[in-house]
N, C-alpha and C positions, 0 to 999 in steps of 0.2 A: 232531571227526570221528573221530580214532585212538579215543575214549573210547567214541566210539558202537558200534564196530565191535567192538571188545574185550567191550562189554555184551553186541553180540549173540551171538557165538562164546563165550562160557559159556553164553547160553542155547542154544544149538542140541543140548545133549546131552539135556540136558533135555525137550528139544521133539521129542525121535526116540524116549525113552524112552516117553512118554507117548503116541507115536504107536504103539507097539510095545504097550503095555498095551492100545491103543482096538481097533488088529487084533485081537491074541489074545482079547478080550474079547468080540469079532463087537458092538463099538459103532457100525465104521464104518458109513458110511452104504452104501446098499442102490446096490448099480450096475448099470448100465445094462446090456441087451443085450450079451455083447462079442463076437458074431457077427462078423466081417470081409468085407466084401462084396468085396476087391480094392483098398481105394484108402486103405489106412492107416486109424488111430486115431488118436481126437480126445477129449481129455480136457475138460470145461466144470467150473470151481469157478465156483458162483452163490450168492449169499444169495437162497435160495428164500422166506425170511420179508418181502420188501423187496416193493415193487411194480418196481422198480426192476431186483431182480434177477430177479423172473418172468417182466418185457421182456426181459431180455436171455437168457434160455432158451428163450424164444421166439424172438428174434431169430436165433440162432443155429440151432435146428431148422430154420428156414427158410431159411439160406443151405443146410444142407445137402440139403436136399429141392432147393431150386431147379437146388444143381448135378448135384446127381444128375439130374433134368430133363434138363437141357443136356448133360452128359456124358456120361453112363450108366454116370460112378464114381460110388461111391459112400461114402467114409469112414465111420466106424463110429463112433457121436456116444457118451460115456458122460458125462453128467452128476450133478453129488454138489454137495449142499447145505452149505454150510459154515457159512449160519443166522449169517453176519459176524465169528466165532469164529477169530483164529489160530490156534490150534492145530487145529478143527476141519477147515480148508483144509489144515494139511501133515498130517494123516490122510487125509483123500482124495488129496492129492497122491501118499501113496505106494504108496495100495491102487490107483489107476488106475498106476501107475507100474510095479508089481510083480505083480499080477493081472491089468490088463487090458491090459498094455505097450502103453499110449499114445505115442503118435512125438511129441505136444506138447498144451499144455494153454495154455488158455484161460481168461480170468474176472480173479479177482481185484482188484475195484474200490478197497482202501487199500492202502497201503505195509505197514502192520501184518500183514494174510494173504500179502502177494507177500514181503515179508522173509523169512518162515516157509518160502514154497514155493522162493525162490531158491536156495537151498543145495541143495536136492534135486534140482530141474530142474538143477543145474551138477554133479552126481555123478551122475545117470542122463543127460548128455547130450542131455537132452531139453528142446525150448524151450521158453520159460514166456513165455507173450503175458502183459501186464498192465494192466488196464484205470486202474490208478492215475496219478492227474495228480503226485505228486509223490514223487520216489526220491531219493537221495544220488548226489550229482554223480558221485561212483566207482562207480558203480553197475554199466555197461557196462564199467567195466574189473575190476570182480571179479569179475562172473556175466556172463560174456559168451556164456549162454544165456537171457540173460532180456532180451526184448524189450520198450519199452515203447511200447504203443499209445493214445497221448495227445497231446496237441498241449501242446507245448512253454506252460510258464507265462509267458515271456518275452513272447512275443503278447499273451496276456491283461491282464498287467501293465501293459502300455504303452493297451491301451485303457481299463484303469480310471486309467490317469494322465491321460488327455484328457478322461474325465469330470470328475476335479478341476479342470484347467485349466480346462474351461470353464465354473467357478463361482469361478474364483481362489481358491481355498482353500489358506493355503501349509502347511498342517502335517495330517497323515493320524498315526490310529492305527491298527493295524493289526492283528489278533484272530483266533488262529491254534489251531487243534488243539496240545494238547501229547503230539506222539507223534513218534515218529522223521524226523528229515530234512525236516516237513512244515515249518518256519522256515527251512532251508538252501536250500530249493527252491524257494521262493518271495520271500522278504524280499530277496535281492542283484535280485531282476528287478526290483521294485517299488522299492527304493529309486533304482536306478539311474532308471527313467522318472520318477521324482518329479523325482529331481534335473534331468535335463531340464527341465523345463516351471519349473524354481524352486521348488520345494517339498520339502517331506522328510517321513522319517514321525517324528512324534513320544513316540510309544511303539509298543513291541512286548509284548504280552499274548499269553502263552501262557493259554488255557483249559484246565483239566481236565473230566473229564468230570462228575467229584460236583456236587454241586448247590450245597451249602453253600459251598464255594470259589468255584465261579460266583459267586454273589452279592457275594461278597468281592472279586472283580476289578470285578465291574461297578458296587461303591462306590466302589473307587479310579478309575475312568474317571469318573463324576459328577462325583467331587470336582474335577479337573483342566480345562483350559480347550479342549481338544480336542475337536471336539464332531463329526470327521467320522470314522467308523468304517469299516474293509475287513472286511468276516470271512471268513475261508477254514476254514473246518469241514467236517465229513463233516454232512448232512440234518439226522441225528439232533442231534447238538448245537446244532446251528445250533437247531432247534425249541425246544430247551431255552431257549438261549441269550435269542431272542426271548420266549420268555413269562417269561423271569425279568426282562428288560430294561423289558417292559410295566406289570412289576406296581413297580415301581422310579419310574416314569413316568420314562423313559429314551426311549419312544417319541414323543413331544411336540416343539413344534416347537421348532426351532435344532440339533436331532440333524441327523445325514445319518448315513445304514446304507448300503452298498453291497458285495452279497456276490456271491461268484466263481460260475463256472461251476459248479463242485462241487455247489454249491446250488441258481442258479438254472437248471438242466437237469431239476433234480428238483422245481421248483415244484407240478410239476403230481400228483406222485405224494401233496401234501400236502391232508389232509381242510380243511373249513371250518376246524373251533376250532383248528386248529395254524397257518394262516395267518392267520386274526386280526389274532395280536400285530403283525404284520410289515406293517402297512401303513402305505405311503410308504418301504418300500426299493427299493433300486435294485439292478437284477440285470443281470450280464454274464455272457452266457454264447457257445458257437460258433457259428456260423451256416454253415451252406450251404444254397444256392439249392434250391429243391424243382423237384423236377419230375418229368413224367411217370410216369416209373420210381419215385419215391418215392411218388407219389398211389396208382399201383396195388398197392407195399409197404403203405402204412400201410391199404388195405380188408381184407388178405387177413391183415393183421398183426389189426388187430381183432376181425374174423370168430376167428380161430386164439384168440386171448387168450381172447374173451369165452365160447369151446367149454371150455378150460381153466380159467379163475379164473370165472365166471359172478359171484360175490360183487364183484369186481372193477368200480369205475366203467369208462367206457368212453372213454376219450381218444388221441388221437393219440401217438404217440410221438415222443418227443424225441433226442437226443442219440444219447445212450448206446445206444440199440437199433439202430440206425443204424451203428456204431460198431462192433456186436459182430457183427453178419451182414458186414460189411463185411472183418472177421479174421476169420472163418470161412471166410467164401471164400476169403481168401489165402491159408492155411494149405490146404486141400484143394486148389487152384492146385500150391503148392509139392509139395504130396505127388503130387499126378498125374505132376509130372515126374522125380522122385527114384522113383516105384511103390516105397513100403516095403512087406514081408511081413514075415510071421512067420519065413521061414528066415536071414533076414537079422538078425536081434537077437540079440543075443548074453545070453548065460545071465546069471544073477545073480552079481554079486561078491559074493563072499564070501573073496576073497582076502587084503581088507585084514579082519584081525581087530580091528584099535581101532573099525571102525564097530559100536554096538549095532544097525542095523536093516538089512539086505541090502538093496543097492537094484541095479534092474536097469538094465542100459546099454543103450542105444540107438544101433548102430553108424550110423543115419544121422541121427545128431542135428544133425551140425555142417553138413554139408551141406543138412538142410531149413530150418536158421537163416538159411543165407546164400542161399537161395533166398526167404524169406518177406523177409529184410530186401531184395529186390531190387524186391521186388513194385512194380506199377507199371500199375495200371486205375480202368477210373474208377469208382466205389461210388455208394452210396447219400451218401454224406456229401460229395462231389462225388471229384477223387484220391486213389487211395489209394496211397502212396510214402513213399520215406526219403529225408533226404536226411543224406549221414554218419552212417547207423546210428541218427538221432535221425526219429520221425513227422514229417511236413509239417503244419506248423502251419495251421490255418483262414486265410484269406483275409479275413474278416469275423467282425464280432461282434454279437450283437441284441441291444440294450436292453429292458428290459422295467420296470415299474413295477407292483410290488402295490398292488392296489387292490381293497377290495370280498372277495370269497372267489375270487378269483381274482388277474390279472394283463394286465395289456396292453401291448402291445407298441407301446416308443415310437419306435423307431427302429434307425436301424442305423451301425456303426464299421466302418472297414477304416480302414489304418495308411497308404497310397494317395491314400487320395481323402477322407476327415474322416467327416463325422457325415452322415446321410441321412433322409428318412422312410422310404424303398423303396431296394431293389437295382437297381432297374429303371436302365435305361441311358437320361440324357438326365435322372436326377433332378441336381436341385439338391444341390450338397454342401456342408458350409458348417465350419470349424476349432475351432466350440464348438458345443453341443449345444441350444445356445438353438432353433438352427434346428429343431430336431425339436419346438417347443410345451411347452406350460406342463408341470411337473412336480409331482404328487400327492405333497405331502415329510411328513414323520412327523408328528402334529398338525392334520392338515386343510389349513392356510391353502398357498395355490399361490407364497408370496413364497418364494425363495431364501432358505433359512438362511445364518446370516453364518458357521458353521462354527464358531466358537470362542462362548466364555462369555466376558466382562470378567471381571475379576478383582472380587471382593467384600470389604467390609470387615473379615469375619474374614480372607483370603487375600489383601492386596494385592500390587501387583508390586511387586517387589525394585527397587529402582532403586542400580548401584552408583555413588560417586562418590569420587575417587581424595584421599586426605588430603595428599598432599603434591606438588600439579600445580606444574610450571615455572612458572607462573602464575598465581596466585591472585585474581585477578580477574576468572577465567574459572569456577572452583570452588575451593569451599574448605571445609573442614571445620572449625570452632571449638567451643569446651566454653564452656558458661555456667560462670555459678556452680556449678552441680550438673555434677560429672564426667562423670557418664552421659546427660548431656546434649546432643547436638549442635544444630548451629547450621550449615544449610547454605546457602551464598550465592557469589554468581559472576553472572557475564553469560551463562554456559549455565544454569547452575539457574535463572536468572528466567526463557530463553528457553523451557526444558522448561513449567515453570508454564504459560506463557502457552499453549505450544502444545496442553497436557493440557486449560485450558479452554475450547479451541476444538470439544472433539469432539465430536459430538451425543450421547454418553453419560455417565457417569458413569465414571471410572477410577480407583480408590482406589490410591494407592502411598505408599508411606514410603522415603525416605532410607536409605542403607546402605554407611557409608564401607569403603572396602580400602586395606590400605597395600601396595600392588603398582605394577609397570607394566603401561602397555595392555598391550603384547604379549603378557605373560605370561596375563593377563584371557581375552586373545582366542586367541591361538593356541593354550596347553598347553589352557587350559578350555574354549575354547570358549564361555564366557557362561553354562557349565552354571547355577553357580548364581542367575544374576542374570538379571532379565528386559527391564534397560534399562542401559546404561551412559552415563554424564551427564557430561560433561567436555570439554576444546577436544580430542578426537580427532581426528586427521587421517583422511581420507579416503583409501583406495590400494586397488589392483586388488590386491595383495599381501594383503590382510587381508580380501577379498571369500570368498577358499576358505576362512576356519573363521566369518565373521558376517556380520552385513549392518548396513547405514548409511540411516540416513534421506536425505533432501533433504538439503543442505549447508546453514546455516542462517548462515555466514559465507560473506564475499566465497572465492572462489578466488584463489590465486597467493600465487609466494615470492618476495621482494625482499630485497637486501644492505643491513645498517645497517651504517653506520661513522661512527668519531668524526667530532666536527665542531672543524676543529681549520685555525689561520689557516697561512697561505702565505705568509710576509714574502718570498720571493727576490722577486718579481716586482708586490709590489705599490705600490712606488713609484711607478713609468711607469702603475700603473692608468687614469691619467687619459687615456692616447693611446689606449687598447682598444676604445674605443664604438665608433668609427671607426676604419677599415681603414686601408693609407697612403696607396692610390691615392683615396681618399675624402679625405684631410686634404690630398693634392695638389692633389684639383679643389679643395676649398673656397677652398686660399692662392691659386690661379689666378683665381679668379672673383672675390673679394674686390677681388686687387691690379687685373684686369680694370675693375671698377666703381669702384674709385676712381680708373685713370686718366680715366675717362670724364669723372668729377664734377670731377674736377681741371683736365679739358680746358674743359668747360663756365663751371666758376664762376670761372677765374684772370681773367676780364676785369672778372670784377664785385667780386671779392675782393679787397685788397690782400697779405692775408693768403697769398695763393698765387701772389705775386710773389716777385724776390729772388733769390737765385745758384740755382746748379746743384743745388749739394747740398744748401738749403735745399729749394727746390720737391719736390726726391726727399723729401725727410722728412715734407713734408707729404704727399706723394702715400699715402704706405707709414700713414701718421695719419691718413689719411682714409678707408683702403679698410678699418679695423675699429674706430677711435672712431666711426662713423655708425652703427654697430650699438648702440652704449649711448647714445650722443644722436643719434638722427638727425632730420634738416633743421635745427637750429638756429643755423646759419650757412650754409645756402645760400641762393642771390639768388636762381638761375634754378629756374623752374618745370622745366623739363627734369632736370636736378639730382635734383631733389627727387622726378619721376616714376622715375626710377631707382632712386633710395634706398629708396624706398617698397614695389618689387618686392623689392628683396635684399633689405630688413628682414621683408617675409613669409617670402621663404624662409630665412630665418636663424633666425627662430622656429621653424617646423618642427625644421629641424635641430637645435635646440637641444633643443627636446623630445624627440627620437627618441636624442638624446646624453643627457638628464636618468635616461631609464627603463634607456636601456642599459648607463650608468654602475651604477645601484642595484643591476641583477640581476646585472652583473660585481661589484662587492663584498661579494653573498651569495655569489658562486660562488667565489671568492676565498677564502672560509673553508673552503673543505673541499680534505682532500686528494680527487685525483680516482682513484678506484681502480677498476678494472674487473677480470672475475675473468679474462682473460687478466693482467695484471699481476700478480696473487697467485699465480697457479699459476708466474709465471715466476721471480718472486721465492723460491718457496716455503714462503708466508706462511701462518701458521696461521689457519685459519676457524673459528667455532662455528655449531655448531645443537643444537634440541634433542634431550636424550637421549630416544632409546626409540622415536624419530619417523619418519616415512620421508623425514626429510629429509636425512640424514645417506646413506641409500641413492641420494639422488636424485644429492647431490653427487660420491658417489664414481663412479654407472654415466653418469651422464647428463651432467653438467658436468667430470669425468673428472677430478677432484680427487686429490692422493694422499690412498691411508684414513691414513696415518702423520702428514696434514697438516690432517685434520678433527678436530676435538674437541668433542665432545659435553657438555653444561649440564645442568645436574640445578635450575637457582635461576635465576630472574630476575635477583637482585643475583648471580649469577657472569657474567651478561652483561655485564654495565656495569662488572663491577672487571675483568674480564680485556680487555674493549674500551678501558677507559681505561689502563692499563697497557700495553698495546700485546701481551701476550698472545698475544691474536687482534685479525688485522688487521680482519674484517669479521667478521659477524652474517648469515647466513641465515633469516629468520623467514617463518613465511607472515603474508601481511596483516596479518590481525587482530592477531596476537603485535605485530610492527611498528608498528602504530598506538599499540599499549597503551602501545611503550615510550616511544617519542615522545611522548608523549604526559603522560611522568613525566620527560623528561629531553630536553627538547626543544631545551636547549641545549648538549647535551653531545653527539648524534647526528643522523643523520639517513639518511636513506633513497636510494641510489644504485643508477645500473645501471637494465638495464631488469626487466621484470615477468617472471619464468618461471608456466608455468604446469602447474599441480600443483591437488591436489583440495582443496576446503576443510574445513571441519569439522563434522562432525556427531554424532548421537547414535547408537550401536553397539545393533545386536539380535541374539539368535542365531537361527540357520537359521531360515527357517520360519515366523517370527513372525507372526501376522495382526494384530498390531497396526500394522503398517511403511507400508501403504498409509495408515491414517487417518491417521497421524503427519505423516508424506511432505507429507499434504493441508494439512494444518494447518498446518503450518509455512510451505505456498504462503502458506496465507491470511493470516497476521501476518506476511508481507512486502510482500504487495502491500497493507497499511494502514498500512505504518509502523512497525508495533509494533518490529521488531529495530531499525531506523535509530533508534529513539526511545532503545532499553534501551543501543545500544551509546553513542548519543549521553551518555548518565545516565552511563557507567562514564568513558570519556574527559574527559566534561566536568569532571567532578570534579577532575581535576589542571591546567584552566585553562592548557592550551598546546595548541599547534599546533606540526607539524612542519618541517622545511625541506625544499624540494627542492633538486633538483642538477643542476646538466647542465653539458655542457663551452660552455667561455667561447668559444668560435668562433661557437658560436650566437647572441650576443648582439651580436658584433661588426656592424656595419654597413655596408653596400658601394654603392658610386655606382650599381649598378643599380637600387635602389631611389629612388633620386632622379632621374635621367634627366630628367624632366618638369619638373620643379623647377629643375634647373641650364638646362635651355635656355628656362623663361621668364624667368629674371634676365639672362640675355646678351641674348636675345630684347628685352627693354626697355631695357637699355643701348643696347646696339647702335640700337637705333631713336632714342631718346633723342642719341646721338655722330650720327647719319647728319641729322635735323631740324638739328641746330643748324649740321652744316655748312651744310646749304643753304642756310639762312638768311644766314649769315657768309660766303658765296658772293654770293648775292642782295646784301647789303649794300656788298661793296666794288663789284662792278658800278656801284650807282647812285651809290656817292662818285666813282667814274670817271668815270661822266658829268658830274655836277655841280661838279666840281675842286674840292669841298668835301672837310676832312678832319671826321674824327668828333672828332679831338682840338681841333677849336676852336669845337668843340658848347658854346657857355655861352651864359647870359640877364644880360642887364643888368637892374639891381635901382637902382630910384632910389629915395632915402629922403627924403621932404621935413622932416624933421626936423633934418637934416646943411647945415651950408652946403651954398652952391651948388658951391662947390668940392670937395664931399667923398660930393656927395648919392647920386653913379652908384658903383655897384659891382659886378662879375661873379661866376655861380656857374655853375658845372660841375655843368651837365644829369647828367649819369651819375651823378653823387652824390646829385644831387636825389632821383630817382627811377628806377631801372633798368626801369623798365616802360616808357619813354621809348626810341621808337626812333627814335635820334638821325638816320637816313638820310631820312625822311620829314620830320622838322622844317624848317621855314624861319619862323618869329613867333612869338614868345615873350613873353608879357606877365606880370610880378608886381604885381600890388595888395598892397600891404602896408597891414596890416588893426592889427596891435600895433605902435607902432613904438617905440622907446627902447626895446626888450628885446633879449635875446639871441637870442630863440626868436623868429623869424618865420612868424605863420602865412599861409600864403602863395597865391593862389589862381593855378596855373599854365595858362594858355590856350595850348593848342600847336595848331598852326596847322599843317596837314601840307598837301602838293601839291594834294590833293585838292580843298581848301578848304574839308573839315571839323573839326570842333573835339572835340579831347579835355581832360576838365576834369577832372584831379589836385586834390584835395586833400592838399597834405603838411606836417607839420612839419618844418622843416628848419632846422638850428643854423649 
C-alpha cells in the first residue's frame, strides 16, 4: 500500500506538467456554457466514447433540468470528455476547476481517472463524486474531498459467495484488472465470504490489458484444476477477456464464469459479436425495485438519448444512469443550501511556488462535502445516503444469465431473505439458487458443472506420505533394490487405494514421501505443495484453521496402555475373591443348615450317624459339604435325598458363577491397576505421540503436568520406555492401541476408560473439491467392510489379541444375586425337616396306642433245613428294609426260597391294619 502511494506522488508532477502543456496547447477539451444561473457549478468528466458514458451525460442533464423544474435553481452543468484517458480527466479536472470554478465535480467511472483528479479536487477544495467501485482503503482519509458514490464491494462479494455455495464449489479463482487498488478492494471482501460458506479462492490472476499476456494467464488457468472463475474487470477487458477465453475453448462445459456488477450493469451496452463469447456467464449486479418515477425516467431518458446519439440502439437504462442523475441531485441539493457565487471563491494560489500548475480554491468546498455526504432522499436507485462517510450499499442483487445475444434475468439475492424469482412481497425465498430454475452454463448442457478438472496423467495429485511415521504399519516408505525407488504400504495407503477406486471417475496420483512432521506439513505450509496427505493423521479442531480432513476412516478415541505385569501381594487369598464374605457366610450357613436336616432325617436309619456327642458333630459338619462331591450315596430316607437334591442344584450354580469369576480375577490379577488420577498423583511420567494433539489433549484436558508428558517419535520407544518403567502408561488413540497389542499382547494392555478425541484421517488443503467424493467414499468401503477387512489383514498378521481390565470388585460376587437360590434350598429342607416330623409324630401316637414299641419290630425266619431246634430265627424289620413302616406292621411272613446259603432271598408279606398286603422283594444277608 506505502509502495502504491509513493508510485503515485512521483507521478502526480508529471501528470500537472502534462496538464499544463494540454491547457497552454488549447488541447483541452471544449467547455461548456459557464454562464451561472444562481445555484453553483457543476463539473461532469464522462467517456463520451462509451455508451455507458453518453447515459450517464444524459443522466445527469436531466437531473439538472428536473431540478431546475422543481426549484427554479438552476446550477450551471459543464461537461468534458475524458474519451477513459487519465490524464485526459485531470486536464479537464483542472480547466473546469480554474476556468469555470466549478464548486464540485462529478464522473469518473475507474480508480485510474479518479486517482488523477483526487489530488486536484483535494488542493482546489473541491469535491470529487466518483463513480468507481473500487479505491484504496485510505482513500477517505488522504483526499477527504473525494467522495465515493458506489456501493460498497462488500455486499456484492457476499452475493457472489452464495452463488458458489449454492453449487458447493470449494475453491474460486478470481481474475481481476491489473491496475491500482482494484485486488486491495475487492480480494479481502470475497475471500472473507468464501471463507464463510467454506470455500476459499484458489488463485488470484491479475489481468493486463495486452493481449499476448492475456492468453498467457488464461493458459496457466486451463492448465490448473480450478474451473470456477469471478472476473472483476472494466467492460473493455472483460470483452477481450471472453473472446480470448472462447477461442482457447475455455468456454465449454465444467467452466463456471461469474462477473461482477462492473460488467454485468453494462451488458447491455455490448453489441451481438462481443457477447457471443460470453454465453452461460453468470452476472451479479445491483438492483432496486423500479417504479413509477423510474418508468416515467427511463421514456423521457430515451426519448432525450435517441434526440442525441440517433446511431445509438435503443434500451433501457441500467445502473449507472440511475446512479449519476441521482448525485446530480445531491449535489445541486447541497449547493441550494450552502447558495455558492462567484464572490465567494477565492482567487487562484499561486502562493505555494513548488506547485507547476495554479489551481483555484474553493472556499465552500468543505462545507458542500459535508452537506452532500448528509444527503438523505429517495432516488431513482431507491435511497440515497451514507452511512459513515461510505454510500448505502443496495439492499438486493439481480442475477442474470447470458444467453443467446442478449441476457435474462434469473433471479434475485438480498443478504435478508436468500435467492428469489421476484422482489415481490409473499415470493418464496429459498438459501441456494436452485430455487430460481435451471441454469444456461458455458457449453450448452443445463447440468451443474463440477467446478474443478481431475487431475490428468501428465499432472497427477501429489499425494504426500510421511518416511518415518511412529508407526509403520499405518505408512511407510521403503527402497527396493533400485534407490530411486520407492515402495509405499500401510494400512492408510491400502485405505486411500481402496477409497480412490470408489470414485466414479478416474484420479491419477503418485506417491510423494517428506521427511517432516504433520504440523510442520500443515500449519507452516499449509499443504501448499501437496494435494493429499496419506498417513494415521489425527483429526483436531486445531488443524481445521490451516487444512481440512476427510471422514475419519479409523475408529475415534484415546485409551491408556500399560504394562501387563502380575500382583503377587494379594494373590494367594485369590481364591476367597469370587465370593464376597457375607456370600461365603450364607453358603457356611446353609450347607451346615442342610446337613443338620439330613442328619436329623437319616440318624435312624444310619448307624453311621449314631454314637457320642462329638462323633455325630463330625459327621454332621461331613455331611453338610461331602454331599456336594457324592451326593445320596449313603442316604436311606427319600426326604434326605429330596434335600440334597435341591442344594446340589444350587451348588452347581454357585460353583459356576465361582468357576468364571475366579478366571477373570486372575486375569485381572495380572495388571497393575492404574488410573490417570493415580499417575498424576504419583507424578508418573506418561507417553504419547510426538507431533500429535495428543500430548495437548493431556496437558489442557486431562490436566497432566507438560514436565510429566513425554512425547515418542518410534513405536519400539513405546515398548522399551513402558517396560522399563520410564513411563508408567501409553496414551494411544484406538487404532495406535490395537496395532500395539496386537505385537505385544503379552507384555500390555489396555486400561481406564475410553476418552474421546477425533480419529484419523487423510489431510487436504483449504478448498479442495476433492474432499466431498473422498468423504463419500470412504462412507462406502465402511459400510462393506472393506476397512474392518484391511485393518483385520494388518492385526491379523501378528496373531494375538489383547487383554482387558477392570477392577476386581466387579467380578466379586454378592448374595443378592442368589436370593432365589438360597431360599429354594432352605425352602426344601425345611419342608423336607417339617414332613418327617409329622410323620415321627404320627408314628409314636399310634405305638401309644398299640403299647407296641418299634424296637421289637422283628420277623421270625423258620429254616427247614436246621433242626427243629435251631430252625426259627429273628430279623430286624428296620434292617430288612427301611421302606417298612414299622407302626402299621402286625404279620409277617418269610418263605425262604435258597436255603443253606448266606444270602436269603426272601419274599416279605407285611400285613398292615388295614388288612392289605405289601410284597417286598429283598436280599438280605
Amino acid at each position: 500500500m506505502l509502495s502504491e502511494g509513493r508510485e503515485m506522488a512521483l507521478a502526480l508532477p508529471y501528470v500537472y506538467l502534462l496538464c499544463l502543456i494540454l491547457l497552454l496547447s488549447g488541447s483541452a477539451a471544449a467547455l461548456a456554457d459557464s454562464s451561472n444561473a444562481g445555484g453553483g457549478r457543476i463539473g461532469a468528466i464522462v467517456d463520451c466514447g462509451s455508451r455507458a458514458g453518453r447515459e450517464e451525460r444524459v443522466a445527469v442533464e436531466m437531473a439538472i433540468d428536473d431540478f431546475r423544474n422543481r426549484t427554479g435553481r438552476s446550477p450551471a452543468l459543464h461537461v468534458v470528455d475524458s474519451a477513459g484517458d487519465p490524464v485526459r480527466a485531470a486536464s479537464a479536472a483542472i480547466s473546469l476547476i480554474n476556468k469555470q470554478q466549478v464548486h464540485a465535480l462529478i464522473g469518473l467511472r475507474t480508480w485510474e481517472e479518479a486517482a488523477f483528479v483526487a489530488e486536484i479536487g483535494q488542493r482546489a477544495r473541491v469535491p470529487i463524486l466518483m463513480f468507481a467501485r473500487t479505491s484504496p482503503p485510505s482513500a477517505a482519509e488522504r483526499w477527504p474531498f473525494l467522495v465515493r458514490v458506489a456501493p460498497s464491494q462488500d455486499a456484492q462479494m457476499r452475493a457472489v459467495a452464495a452463488v458458489v455455495s449454492s453449487w458447493q464449489w470449494r475453491r474460486v479463482t478470481i481474475i481481476y484488472e491489473d491496475v491500482d487498488y482494484t485486488a486491495t478492494s475487492i480480494i479481502p471482501h470475497l475471500a472473507d465470504a468464501l471463507r464463510n460458506i467454506g470455500s476459499e479462492i484458489d488463485r488470484r490472476v491479475a489481468v493486463p490489458s495486452s493481449a499476448a499476456t492475456l492468453t498467457e494467464k488464461l493458459e496457466e488457468l486451463k492448465t490448473g484444476q480450478c474451473r470456477v472463475f469471478v472476473v472483476h474487470t472494466s467492460i473493455h477487458l472483460a470483452a477481450r477477456l471472453f473472446a480470448t477465453a472462447n477461442e482457447m475453448n475455455m468456454m465449454e462445459s465444467s467452466y463456471v464464469w461469474i462477473v461482477t456488477d462492473g460488467i454485468t450493469s453494462l451488458l447491455d451496452s455490448l453489441n451481438a459479436s462481443t457477447i457471443a463469447p460470453m454465453q452461460g456467464v453468470l452476472g451479479v449486479s445491483n438492483y432496486f425495485a423500479p417504479s413509477s418515477r423510474v418508468r416515467d425516467f427511463n421514456a423521457r431518458f430515451n426519448a432525450r438519448f435517441r434526440l442525441r446519439y440517433p446511431q445509438e440502439e435503443s434500451k433501457d437504462p441500467q445502473f449507472l444512469p440511475y446512479l449519476a442523475y441521482d448525485t446530480a441531485w445531491a449535489v445541486a441539493m447541497a449547493m441550494e443550501k450552502i447558495n455558492p457565487t462567484n464572490n465567494n471563491a477565492s482567487k487562484i494560489n499561486r502562493e505555494n511556488s513548488k506547485d507547476l500548475i495554479p489551481i483555484w480554491v474553493s472556499s465552500d468546498g468543505l462545507k458542500l462535502s459535508e452537506y452532500i455526504r448528509r444527503s438523505n432522499f429517495s432516488g431513482l436507485n431507491g435511497q440515497f445516503y451514507f452511512v459513515d462517510g461510505e454510500f448505502a450499499p443496495p439492499r438486493a442483487f439481480e442475477l442474470v444469465n447470458v444467453v443467446g445475444k442478449s441476457y435474462r434475468v434469473l433471479g434475485f439475492w438480498s443478504q435478508e431473505l436468500g435467492f428469489s424469482k421476484s422482489m415481490d412481497q409473499g415470493e418464496d425465498y429459498g438459501s441456494s439458487m436452485k430455487v430460481l430454475g435451471p441454469v444456461f452454463w458455458p457449453g450448452g448442457p443445463w447440468t451443474v458443472p463440477r467446478g474443478w478438472a481431475p487431475p490428468t496423467s501428465e499432472n497427477p495429485l501429489k499425494i504426500a506420505v510421511p518416511e518415518k511415521a511412529v508407526f509403520p504399519d499405518f505408512a511407510s516408505v521403503k527402497y527396493d533394490q533400485n534407490p530411486n525407488e520407492q515402495l509405499f504400504e500401510g494400512f492408510s495407503i491400502e485405505v486411500f487405494r481402496e477409497t480412490v477406486r470408489r470414485l466414479p471417475y478416474d484420479l491419477p496420483y503418485k506417491f510423494v514421501s517428506f521427511n517432516g512432521t504433520y504440523d510442520c506439513l500443515m500449519e507452516h505450509d499449509h499443504m501448499k505443495a501437496y494435494d493429499v496427505l496419506v498417513g494415521d493423521t489425527s483429526i483436531s479442531s486445531a488443524r481445521y484453521h490451516y487444512v481440512e480432513f476427510s471422514q475419519p476412516y479409523t475408529e475415534s478415541g484415546l485409551v491408556m496402555v500399560v504394562p501387563l505385569r502380575l500382583k503377587g501381594t494379594s494373590r494367594d487369598w485369590i481364591f476367597l475373591k469370587p465370593f464376597t464374605a457375607p456370600m461365603w457366610g450364607i453358603i457356611l450357613a446353609i450347607g451346615l443348615y442342610n446337613g443338620l436336616v439330613v442328619w436329623i432325617i437319616e440318624r435312624k436309619y444310619n448307624s453311621e450317624f449314631s454314637g457320642s456327642f462329638w462323633n455325630q458333630l463330625s459327621t454332621l459338619i461331613w455331611i453338610s459339604f461331602t454331599t456336594l462331591l457324592s451326593p445320596g450315596e449313603k442316604l436311606q430316607s427319600n426326604l434326605s435325598r429330596v434335600a440334597m437334591v435341591v442344594w446340589l442344584f444350587v451348588a452347581v450354580v454357585l460353583t459356576t458363577n465361582y468357576t468364571a469369576s475366579l478366571s477373570s480375577l486372575l486375569t485381572v490379577q495380572q495388571l497393575d491397576l492404574v488410573t490417570v488420577e493415580s499417575l498424576k498423583s504419583s507424578n508418573a511420567i506418561v507417553g504419547c505421540t510426538g507431533g500429535s494433539v495428543v500430548g495437548k489433549y493431556l496437558k489442557e484436558v486431562l490436566l497432566f503436568n507438560p514436565e510429566h508428558v513425554k512425547e515418542m517419535s518410534t513405536e519400539e520407544d513405546f515398548r522399551k520406555d513402558l517396560l522399563s518403567g520410564e513411563i508408567k502408561a501409553a496414551f494411544l488413540r484406538i487404532s495406535h492401541a490395537k496395532l500395539l497389542l496386537a505385537k505385544y499382547c503379552n507384555e500390555f494392555t489396555i486400561v481406564g476408560p475410553e476418552y474421546h478425541v477425533g480419529g484419523l484421517g487423510f489431510v487436504f488443503p483449504k478448498g479442495t473439491p476433492l474432499l466431498s467424493d473422498i468423504s463419500q467414499a470412504i462412507l462406502e468401503i465402511f459400510e462393506t467392510g472393506m476397512i474392518q477387512k484391511l485393518e483385520s489383514e494388518m492385526l491379523g498378521s501378528y496373531n494375538c489379541s489383547s487383554a482387558t481390565t477392570d477392577d476386581s470388585d466387579e467380578f466379586k460376587l454378592s448374595p443378592g444375586s442368589f436370593w432365589g437360590l438360597f431360599g429354594i434350598t432352605v425352602f426344601a429342607s425345611t419342608a423336607c425337616l417339617t414332613v418327617y416330623g409329622v410323620f415321627l409324630h404320627h408314628k409314636k401316637r399310634h405305638t401309644t396306642r398299640s403299647g407296641n414299641s418299634s424296637d421289637d419290630l422283628l420277623a421270625v425266619v423258620v429254616d427247614p433245613s436246621r433242626p427243629s431246634s435251631e430252625k426259627i430265627d429273628t430279623v430286624d424289620l428296620r434292617g430288612f428294609s427301611p421302606d417298612i413302616d414299622e407302626s402299621l406292621c402286625t404279620h409277617f411272613e418269610i418263605d425262604c426260597e435258597n436255603q443253606g446259603t448266606s444270602a436269603v432271598d426272601a419274599t416279605m408279606v407285611v400285613e398292615d391294619c388295614a388288612g392289605t398286603h405289601q410284597v417286598i422283594e429283598e436280599s438280605h444277608t
